[in-house]
PQR file of N, CA, C, O and H, with PARSE charges and radii, in Angstrom:
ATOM      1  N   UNK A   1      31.567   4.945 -47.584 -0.4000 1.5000
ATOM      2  CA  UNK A   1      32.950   5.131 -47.945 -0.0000 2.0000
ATOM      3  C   UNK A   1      33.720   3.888 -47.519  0.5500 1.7000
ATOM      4  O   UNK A   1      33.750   3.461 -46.364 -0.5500 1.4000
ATOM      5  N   UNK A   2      34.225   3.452 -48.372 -0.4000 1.5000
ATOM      6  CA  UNK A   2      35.245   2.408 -47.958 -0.0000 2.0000
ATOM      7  C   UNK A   2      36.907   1.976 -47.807  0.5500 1.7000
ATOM      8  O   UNK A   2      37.751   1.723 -48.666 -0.5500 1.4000
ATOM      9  H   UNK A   2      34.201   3.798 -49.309  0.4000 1.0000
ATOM     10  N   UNK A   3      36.947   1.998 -46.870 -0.4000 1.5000
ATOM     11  CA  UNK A   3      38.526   2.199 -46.033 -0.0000 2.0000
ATOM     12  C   UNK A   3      39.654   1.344 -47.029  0.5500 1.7000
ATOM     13  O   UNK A   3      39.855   0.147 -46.827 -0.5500 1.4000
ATOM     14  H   UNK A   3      36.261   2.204 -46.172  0.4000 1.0000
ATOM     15  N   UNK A   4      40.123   1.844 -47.753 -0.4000 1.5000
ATOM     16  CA  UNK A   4      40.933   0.685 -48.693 -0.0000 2.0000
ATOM     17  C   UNK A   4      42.472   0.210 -47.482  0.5500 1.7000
ATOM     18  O   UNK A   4      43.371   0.924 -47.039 -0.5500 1.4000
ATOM     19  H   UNK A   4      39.959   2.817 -47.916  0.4000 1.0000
ATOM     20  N   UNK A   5      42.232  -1.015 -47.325 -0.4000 1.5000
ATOM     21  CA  UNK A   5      42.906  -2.221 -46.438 -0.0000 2.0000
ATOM     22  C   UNK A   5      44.162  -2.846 -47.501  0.5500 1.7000
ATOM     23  O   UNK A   5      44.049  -3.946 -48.042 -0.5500 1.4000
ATOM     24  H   UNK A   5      41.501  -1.596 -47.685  0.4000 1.0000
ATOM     25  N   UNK A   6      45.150  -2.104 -47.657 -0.4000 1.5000
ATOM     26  CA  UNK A   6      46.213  -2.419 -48.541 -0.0000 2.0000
ATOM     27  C   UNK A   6      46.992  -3.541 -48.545  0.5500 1.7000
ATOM     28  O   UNK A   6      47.685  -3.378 -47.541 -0.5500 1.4000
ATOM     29  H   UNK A   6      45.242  -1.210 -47.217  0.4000 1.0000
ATOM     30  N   UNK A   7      47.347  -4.678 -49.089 -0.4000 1.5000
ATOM     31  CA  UNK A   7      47.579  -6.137 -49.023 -0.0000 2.0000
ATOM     32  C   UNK A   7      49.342  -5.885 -49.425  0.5500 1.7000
ATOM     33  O   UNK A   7      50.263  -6.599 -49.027 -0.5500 1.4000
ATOM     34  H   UNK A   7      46.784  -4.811 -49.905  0.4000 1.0000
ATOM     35  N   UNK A   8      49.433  -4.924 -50.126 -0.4000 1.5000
ATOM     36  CA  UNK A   8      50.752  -5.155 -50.558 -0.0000 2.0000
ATOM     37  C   UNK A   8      51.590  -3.498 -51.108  0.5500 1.7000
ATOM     38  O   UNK A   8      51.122  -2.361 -51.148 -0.5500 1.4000
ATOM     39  H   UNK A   8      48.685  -4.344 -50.449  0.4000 1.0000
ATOM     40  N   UNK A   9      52.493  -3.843 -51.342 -0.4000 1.5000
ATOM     41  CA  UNK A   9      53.081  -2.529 -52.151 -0.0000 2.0000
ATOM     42  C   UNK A   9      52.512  -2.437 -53.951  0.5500 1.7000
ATOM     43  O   UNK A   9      52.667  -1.395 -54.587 -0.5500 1.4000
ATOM     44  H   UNK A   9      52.873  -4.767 -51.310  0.4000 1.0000
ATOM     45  N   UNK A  10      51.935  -3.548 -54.505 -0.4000 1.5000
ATOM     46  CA  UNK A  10      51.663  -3.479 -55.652 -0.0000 2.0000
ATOM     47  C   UNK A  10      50.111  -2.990 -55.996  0.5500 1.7000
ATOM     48  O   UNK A  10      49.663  -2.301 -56.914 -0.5500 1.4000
ATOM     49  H   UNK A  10      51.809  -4.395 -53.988  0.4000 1.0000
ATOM     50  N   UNK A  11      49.502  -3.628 -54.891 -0.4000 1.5000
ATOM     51  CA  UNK A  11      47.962  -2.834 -54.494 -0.0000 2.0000
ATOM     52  C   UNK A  11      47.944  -1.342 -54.312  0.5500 1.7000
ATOM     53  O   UNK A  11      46.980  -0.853 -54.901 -0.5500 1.4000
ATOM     54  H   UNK A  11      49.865  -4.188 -54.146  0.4000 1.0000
ATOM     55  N   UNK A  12      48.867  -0.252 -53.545 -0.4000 1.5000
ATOM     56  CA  UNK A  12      49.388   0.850 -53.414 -0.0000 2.0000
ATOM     57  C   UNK A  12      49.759   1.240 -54.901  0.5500 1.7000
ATOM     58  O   UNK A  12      49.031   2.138 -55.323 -0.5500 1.4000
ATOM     59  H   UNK A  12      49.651  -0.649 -53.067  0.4000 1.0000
ATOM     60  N   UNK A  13      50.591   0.848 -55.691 -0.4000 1.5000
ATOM     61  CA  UNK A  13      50.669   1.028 -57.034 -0.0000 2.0000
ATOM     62  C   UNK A  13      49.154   1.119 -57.921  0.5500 1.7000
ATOM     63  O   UNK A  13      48.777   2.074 -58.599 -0.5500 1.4000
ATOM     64  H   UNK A  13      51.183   0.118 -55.347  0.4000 1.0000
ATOM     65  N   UNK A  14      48.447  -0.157 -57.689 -0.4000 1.5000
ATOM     66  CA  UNK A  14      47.293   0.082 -58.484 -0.0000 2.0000
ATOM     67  C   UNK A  14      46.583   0.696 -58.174  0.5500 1.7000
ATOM     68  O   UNK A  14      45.776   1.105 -59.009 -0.5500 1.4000
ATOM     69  H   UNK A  14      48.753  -0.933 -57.138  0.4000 1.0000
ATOM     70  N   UNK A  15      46.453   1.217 -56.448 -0.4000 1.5000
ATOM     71  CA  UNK A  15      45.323   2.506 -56.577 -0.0000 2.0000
ATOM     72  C   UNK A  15      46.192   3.864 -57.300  0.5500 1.7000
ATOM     73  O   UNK A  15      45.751   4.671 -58.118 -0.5500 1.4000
ATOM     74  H   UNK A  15      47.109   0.885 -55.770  0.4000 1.0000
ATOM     75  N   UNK A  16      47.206   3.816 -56.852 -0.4000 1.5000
ATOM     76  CA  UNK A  16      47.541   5.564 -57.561 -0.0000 2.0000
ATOM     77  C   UNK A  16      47.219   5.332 -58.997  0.5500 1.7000
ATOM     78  O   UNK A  16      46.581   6.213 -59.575 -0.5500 1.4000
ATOM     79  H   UNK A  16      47.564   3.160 -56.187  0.4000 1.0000
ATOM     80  N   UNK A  17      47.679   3.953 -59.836 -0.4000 1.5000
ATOM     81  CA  UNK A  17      47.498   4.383 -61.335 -0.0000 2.0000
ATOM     82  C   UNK A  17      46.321   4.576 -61.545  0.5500 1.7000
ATOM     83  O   UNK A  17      46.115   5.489 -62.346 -0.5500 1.4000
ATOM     84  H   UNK A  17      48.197   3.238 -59.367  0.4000 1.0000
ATOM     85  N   UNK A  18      45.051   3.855 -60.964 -0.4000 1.5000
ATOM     86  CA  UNK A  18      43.954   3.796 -61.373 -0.0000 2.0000
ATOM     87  C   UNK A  18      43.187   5.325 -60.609  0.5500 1.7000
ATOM     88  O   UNK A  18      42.009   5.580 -60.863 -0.5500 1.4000
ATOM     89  H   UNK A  18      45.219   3.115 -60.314  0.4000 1.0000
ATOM     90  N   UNK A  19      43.721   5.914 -60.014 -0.4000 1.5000
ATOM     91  CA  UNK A  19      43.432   6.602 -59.713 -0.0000 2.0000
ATOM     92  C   UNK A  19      42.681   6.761 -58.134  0.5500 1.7000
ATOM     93  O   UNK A  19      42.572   7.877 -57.627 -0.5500 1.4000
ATOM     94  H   UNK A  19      44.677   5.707 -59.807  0.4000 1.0000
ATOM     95  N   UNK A  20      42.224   5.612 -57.487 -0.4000 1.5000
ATOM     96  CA  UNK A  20      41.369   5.252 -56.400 -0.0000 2.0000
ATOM     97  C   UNK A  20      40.635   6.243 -56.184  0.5500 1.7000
ATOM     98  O   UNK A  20      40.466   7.242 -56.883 -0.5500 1.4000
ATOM     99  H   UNK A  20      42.312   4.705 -57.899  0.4000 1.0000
ATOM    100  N   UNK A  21      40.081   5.894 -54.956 -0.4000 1.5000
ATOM    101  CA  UNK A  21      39.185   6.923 -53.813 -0.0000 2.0000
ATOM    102  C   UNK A  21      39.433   8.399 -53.691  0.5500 1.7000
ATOM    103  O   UNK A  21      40.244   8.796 -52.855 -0.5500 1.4000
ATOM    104  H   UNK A  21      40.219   5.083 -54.388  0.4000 1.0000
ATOM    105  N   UNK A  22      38.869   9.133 -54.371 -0.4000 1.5000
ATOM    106  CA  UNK A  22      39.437  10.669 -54.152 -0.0000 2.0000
ATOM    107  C   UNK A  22      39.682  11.165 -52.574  0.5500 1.7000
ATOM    108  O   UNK A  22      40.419  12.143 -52.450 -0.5500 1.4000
ATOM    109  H   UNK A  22      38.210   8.810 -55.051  0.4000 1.0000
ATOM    110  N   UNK A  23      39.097  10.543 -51.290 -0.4000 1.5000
ATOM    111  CA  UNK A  23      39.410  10.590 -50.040 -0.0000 2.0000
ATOM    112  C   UNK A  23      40.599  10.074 -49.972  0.5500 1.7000
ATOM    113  O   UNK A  23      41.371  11.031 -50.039 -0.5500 1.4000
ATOM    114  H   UNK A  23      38.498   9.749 -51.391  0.4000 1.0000
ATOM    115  N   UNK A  24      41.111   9.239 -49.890 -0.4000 1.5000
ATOM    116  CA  UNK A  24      42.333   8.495 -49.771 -0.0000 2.0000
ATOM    117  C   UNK A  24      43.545   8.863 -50.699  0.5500 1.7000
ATOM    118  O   UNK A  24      44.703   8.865 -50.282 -0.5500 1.4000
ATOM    119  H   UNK A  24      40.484   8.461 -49.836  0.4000 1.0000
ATOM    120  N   UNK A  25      43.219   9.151 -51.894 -0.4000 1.5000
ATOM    121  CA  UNK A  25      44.395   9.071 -53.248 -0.0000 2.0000
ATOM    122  C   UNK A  25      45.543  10.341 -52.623  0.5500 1.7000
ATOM    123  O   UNK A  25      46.774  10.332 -52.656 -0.5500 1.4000
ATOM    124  H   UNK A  25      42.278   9.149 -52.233  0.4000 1.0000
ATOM    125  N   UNK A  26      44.526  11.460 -52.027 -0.4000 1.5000
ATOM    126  CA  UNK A  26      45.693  12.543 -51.780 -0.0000 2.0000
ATOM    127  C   UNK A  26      46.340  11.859 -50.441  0.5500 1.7000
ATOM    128  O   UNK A  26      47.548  12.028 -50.273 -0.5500 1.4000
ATOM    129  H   UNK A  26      43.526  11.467 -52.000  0.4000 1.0000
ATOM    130  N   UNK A  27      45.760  11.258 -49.682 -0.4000 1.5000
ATOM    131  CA  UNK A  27      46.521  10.329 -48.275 -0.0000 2.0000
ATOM    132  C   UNK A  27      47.498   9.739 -48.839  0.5500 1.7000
ATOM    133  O   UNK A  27      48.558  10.359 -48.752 -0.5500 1.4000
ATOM    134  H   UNK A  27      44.779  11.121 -49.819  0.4000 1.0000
ATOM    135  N   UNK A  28      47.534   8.759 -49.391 -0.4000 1.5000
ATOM    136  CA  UNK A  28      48.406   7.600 -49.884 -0.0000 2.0000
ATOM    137  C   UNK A  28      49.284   8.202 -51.091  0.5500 1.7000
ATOM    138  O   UNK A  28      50.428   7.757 -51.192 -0.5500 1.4000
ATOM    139  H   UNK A  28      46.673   8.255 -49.462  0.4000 1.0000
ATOM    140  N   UNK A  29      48.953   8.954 -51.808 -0.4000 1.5000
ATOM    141  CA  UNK A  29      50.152   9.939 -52.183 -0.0000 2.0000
ATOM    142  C   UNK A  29      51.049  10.435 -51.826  0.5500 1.7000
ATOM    143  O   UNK A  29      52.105  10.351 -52.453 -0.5500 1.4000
ATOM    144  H   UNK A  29      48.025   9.315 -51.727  0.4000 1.0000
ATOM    145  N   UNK A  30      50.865  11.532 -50.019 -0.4000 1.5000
ATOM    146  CA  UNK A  30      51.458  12.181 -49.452 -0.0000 2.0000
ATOM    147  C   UNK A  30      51.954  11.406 -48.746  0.5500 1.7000
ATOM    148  O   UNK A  30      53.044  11.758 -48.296 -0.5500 1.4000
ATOM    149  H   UNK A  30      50.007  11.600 -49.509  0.4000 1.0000
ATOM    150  N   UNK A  31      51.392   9.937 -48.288 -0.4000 1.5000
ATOM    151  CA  UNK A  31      52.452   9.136 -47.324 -0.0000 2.0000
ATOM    152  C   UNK A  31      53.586   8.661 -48.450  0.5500 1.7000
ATOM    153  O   UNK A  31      54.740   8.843 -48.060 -0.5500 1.4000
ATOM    154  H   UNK A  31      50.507   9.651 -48.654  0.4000 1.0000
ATOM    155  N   UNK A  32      53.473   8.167 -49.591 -0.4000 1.5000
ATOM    156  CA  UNK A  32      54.041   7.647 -50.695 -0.0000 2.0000
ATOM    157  C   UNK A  32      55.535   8.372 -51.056  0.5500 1.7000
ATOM    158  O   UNK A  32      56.652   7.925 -51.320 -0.5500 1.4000
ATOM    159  H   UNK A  32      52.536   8.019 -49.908  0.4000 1.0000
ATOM    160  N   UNK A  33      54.857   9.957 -50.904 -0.4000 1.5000
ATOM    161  CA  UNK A  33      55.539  11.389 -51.373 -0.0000 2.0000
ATOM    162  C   UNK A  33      56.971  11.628 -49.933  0.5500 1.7000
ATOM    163  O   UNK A  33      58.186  11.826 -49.954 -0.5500 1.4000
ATOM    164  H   UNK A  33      53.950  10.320 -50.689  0.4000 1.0000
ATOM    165  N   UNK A  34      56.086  11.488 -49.030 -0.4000 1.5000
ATOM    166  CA  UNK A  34      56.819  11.461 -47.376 -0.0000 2.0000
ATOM    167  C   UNK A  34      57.586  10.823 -47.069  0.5500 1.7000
ATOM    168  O   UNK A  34      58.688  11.278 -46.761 -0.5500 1.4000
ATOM    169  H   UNK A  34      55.099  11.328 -49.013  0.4000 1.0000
ATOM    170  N   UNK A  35      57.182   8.938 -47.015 -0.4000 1.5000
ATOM    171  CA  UNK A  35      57.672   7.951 -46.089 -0.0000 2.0000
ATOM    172  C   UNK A  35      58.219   7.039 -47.156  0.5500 1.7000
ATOM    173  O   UNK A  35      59.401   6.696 -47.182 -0.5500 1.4000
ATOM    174  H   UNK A  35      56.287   8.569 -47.265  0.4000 1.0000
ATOM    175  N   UNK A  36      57.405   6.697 -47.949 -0.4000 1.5000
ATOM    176  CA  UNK A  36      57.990   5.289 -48.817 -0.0000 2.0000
ATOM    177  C   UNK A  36      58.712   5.634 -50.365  0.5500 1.7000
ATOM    178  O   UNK A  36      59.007   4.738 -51.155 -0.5500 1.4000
ATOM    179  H   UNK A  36      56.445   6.976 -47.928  0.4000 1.0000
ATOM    180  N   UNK A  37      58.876   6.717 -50.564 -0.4000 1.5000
ATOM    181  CA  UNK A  37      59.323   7.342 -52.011 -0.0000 2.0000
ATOM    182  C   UNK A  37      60.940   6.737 -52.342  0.5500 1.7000
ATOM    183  O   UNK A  37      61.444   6.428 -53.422 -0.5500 1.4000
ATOM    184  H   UNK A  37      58.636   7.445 -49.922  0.4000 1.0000
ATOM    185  N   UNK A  38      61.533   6.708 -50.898 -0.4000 1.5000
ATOM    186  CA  UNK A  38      63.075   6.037 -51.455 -0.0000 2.0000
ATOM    187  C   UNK A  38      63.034   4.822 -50.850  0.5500 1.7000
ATOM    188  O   UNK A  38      64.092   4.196 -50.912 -0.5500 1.4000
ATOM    189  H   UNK A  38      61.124   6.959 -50.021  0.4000 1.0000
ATOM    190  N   UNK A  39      61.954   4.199 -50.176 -0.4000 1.5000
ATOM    191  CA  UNK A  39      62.057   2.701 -49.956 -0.0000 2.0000
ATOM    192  C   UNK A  39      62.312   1.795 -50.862  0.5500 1.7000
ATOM    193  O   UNK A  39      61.661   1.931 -51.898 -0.5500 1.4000
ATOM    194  H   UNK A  39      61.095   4.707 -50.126  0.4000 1.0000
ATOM    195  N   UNK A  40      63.222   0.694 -50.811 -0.4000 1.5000
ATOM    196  CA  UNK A  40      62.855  -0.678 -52.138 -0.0000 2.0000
ATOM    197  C   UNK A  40      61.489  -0.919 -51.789  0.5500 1.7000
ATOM    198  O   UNK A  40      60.706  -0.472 -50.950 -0.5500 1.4000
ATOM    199  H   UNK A  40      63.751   0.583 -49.969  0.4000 1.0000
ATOM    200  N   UNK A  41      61.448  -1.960 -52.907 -0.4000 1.5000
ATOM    201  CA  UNK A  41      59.254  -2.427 -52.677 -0.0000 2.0000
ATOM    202  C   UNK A  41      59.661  -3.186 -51.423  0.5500 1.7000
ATOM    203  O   UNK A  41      59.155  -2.622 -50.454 -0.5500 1.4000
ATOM    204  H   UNK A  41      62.084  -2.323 -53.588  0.4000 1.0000
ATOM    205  N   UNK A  42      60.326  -4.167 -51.090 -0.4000 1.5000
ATOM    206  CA  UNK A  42      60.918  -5.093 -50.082 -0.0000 2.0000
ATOM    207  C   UNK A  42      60.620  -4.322 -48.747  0.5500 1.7000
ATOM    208  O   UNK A  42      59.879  -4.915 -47.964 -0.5500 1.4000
ATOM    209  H   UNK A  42      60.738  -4.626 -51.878  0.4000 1.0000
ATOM    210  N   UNK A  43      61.028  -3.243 -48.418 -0.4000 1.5000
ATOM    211  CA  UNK A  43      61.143  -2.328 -47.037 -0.0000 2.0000
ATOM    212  C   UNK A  43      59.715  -2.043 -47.120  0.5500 1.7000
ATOM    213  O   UNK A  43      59.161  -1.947 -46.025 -0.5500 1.4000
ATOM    214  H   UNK A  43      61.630  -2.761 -49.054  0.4000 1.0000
ATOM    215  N   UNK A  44      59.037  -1.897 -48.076 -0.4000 1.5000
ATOM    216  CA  UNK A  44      57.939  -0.836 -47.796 -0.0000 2.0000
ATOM    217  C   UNK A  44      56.876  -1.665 -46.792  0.5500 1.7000
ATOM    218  O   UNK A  44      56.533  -2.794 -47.144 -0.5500 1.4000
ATOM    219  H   UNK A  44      59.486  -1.975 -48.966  0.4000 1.0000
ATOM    220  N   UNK A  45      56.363  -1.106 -45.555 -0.4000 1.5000
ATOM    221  CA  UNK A  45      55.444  -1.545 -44.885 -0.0000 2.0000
ATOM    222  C   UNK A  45      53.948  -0.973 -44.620  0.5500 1.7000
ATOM    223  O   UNK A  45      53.442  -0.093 -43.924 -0.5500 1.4000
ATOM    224  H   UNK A  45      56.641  -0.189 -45.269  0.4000 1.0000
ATOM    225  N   UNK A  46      53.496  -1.996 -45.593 -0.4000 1.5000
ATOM    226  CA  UNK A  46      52.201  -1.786 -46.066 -0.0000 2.0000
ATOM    227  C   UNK A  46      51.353  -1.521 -44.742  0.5500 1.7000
ATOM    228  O   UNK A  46      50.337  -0.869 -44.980 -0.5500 1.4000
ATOM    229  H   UNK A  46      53.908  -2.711 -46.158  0.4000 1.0000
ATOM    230  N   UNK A  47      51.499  -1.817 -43.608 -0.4000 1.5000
ATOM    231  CA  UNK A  47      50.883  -2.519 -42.454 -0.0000 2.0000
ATOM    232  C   UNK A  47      50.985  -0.433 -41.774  0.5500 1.7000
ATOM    233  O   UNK A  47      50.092   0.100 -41.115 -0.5500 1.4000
ATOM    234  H   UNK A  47      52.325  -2.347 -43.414  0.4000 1.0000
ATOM    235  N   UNK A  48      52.015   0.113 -42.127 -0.4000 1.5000
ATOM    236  CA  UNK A  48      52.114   0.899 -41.408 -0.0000 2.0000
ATOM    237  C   UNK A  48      51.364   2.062 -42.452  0.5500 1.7000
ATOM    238  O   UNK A  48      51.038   3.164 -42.012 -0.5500 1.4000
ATOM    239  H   UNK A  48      52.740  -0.320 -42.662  0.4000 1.0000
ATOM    240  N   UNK A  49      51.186   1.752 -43.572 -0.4000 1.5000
ATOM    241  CA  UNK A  49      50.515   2.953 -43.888 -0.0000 2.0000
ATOM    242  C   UNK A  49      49.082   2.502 -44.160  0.5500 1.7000
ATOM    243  O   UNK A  49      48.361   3.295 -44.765 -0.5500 1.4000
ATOM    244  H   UNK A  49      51.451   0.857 -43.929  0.4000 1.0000
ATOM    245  N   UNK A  50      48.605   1.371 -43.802 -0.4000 1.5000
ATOM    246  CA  UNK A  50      46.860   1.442 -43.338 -0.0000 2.0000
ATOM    247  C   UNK A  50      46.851   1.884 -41.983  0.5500 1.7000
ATOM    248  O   UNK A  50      45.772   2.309 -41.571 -0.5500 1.4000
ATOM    249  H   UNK A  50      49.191   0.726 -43.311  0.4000 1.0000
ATOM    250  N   UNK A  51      47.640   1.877 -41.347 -0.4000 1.5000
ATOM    251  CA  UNK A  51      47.593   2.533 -40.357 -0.0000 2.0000
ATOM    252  C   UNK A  51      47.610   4.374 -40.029  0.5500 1.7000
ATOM    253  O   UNK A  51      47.124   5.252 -39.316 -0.5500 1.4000
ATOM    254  H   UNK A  51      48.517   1.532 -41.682  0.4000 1.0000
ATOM    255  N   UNK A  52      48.674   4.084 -41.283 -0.4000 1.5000
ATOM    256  CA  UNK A  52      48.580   5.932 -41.394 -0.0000 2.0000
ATOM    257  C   UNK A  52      47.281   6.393 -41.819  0.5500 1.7000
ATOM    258  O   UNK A  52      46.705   7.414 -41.442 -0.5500 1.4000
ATOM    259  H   UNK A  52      49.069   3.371 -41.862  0.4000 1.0000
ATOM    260  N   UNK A  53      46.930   5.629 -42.548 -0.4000 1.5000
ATOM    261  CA  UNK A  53      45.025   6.299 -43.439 -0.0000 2.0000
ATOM    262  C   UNK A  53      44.524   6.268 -42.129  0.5500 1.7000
ATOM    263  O   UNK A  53      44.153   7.391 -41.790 -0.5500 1.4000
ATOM    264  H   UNK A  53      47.398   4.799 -42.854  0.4000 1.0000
ATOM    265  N   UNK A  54      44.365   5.384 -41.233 -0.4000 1.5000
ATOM    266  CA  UNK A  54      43.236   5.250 -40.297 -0.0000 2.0000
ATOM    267  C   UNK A  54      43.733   6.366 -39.368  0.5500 1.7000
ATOM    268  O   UNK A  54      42.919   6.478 -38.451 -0.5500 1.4000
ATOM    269  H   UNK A  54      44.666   4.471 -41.509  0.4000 1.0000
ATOM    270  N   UNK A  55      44.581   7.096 -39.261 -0.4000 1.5000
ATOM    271  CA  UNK A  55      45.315   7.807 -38.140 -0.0000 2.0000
ATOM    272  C   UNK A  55      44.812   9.061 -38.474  0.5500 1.7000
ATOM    273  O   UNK A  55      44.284   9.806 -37.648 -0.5500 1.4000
ATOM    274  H   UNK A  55      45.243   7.006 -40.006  0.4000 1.0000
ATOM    275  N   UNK A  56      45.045   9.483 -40.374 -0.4000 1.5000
ATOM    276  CA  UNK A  56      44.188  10.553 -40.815 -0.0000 2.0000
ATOM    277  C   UNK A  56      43.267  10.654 -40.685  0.5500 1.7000
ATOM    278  O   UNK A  56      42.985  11.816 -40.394 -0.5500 1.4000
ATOM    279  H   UNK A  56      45.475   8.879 -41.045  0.4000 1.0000
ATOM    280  N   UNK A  57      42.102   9.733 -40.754 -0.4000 1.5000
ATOM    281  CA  UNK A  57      40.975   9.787 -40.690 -0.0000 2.0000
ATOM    282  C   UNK A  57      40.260   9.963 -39.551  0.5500 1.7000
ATOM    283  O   UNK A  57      39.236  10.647 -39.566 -0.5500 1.4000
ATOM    284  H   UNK A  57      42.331   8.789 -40.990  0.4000 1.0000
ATOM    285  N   UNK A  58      40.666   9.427 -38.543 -0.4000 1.5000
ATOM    286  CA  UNK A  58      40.744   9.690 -37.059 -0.0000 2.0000
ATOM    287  C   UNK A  58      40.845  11.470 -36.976  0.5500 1.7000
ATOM    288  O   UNK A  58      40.267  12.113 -36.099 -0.5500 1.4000
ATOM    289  H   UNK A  58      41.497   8.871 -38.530  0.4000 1.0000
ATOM    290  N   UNK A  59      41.387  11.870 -37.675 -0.4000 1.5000
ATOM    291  CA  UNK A  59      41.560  13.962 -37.498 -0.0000 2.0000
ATOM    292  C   UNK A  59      40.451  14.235 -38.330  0.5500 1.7000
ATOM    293  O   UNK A  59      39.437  14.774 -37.887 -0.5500 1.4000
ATOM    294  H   UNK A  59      41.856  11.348 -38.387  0.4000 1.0000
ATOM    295  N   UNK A  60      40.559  13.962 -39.280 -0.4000 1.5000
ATOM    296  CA  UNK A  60      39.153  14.436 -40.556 -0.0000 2.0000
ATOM    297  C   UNK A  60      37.943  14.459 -39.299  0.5500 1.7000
ATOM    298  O   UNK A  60      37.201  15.338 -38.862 -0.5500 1.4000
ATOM    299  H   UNK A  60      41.383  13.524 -39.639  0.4000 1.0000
ATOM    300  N   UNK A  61      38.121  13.306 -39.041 -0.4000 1.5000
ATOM    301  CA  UNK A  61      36.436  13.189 -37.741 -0.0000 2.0000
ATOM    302  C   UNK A  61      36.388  14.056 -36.915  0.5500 1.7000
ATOM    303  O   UNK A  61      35.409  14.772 -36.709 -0.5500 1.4000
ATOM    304  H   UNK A  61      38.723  12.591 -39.396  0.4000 1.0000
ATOM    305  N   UNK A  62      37.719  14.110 -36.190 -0.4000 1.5000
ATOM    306  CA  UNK A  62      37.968  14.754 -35.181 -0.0000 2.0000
ATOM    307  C   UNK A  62      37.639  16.707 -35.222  0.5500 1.7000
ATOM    308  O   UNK A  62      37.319  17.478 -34.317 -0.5500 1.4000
ATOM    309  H   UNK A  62      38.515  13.529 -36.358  0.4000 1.0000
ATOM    310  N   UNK A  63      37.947  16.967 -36.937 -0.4000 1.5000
ATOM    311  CA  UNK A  63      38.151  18.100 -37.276 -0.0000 2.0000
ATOM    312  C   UNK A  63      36.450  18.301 -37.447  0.5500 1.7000
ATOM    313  O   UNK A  63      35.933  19.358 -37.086 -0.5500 1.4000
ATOM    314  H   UNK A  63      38.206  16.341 -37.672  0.4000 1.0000
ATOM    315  N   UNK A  64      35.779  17.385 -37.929 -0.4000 1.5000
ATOM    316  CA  UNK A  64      34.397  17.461 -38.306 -0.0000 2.0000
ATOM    317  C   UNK A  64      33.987  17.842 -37.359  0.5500 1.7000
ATOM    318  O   UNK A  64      33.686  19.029 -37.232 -0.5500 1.4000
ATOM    319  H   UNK A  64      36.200  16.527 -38.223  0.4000 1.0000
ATOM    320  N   UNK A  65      33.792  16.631 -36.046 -0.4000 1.5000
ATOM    321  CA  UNK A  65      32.777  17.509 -34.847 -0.0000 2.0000
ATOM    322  C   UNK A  65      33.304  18.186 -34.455  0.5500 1.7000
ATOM    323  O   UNK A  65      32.505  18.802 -33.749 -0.5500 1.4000
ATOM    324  H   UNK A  65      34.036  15.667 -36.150  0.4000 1.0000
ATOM    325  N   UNK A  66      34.322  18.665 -34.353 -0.4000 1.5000
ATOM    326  CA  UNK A  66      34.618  20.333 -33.874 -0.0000 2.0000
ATOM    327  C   UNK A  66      34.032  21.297 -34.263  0.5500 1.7000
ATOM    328  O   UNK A  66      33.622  22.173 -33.502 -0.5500 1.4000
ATOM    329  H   UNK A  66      34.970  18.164 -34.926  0.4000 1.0000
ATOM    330  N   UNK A  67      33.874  21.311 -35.647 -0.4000 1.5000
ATOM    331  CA  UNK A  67      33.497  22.214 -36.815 -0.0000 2.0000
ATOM    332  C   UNK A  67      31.818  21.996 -36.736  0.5500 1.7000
ATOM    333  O   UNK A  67      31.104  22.931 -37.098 -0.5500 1.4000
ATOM    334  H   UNK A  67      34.208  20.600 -36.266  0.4000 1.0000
ATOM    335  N   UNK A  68      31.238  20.795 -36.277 -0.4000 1.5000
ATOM    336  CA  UNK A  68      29.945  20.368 -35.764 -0.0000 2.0000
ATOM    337  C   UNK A  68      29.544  20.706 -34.722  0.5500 1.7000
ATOM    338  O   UNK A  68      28.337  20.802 -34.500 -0.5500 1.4000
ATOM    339  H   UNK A  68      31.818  20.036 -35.983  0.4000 1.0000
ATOM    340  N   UNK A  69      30.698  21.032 -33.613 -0.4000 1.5000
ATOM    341  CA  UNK A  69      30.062  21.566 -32.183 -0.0000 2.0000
ATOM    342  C   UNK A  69      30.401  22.813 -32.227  0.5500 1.7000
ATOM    343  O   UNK A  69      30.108  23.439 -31.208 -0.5500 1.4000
ATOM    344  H   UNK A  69      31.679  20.954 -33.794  0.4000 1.0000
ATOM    345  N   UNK A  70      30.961  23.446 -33.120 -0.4000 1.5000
ATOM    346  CA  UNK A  70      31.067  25.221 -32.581 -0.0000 2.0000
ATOM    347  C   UNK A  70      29.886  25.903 -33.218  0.5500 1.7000
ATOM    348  O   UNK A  70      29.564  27.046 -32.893 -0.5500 1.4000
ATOM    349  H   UNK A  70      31.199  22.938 -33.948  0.4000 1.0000
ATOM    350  N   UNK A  71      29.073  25.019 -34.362 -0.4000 1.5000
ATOM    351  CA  UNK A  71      28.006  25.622 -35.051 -0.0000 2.0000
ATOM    352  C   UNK A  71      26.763  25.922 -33.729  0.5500 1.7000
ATOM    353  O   UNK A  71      25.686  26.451 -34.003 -0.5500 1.4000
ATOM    354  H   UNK A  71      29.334  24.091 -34.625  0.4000 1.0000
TER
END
């Protein structure tokens, strides 16, 4: 699986049109939907929402071995 490392606000644009990573697309939607929906492109900080993916993903894991150690 590969962690998409977002360069810009127009890269963010081309994964939603193209549809991206079905792991990520509902992430970067809901941050999109949440945080950056009334930003100009100018404000938007790309820096903080690779950070948000990695923050989710950090729980997904977290939620996994849980769900791995109660078995």
């Amino acid at each position: 699986m590969s962690v998409p490392n977002f360069k810009g606000y127009e890269d963010v644009v081309r994964f939603l049109r193209t549809g991206g990573d079905v792991w990520y697309y509902t992430m970067v939607e809901e941050y999109m939907d949440m945080i950056a929906s009334d930003l100009p492109e100018e404000e938007f900080d790309v820096e903080e929402l690779n950070g948000w993916i990695e923050n989710e993903l950090g729980e997904l894991q977290e939620g996994y071995e849980d769900y791995v150690d109660q078995r």
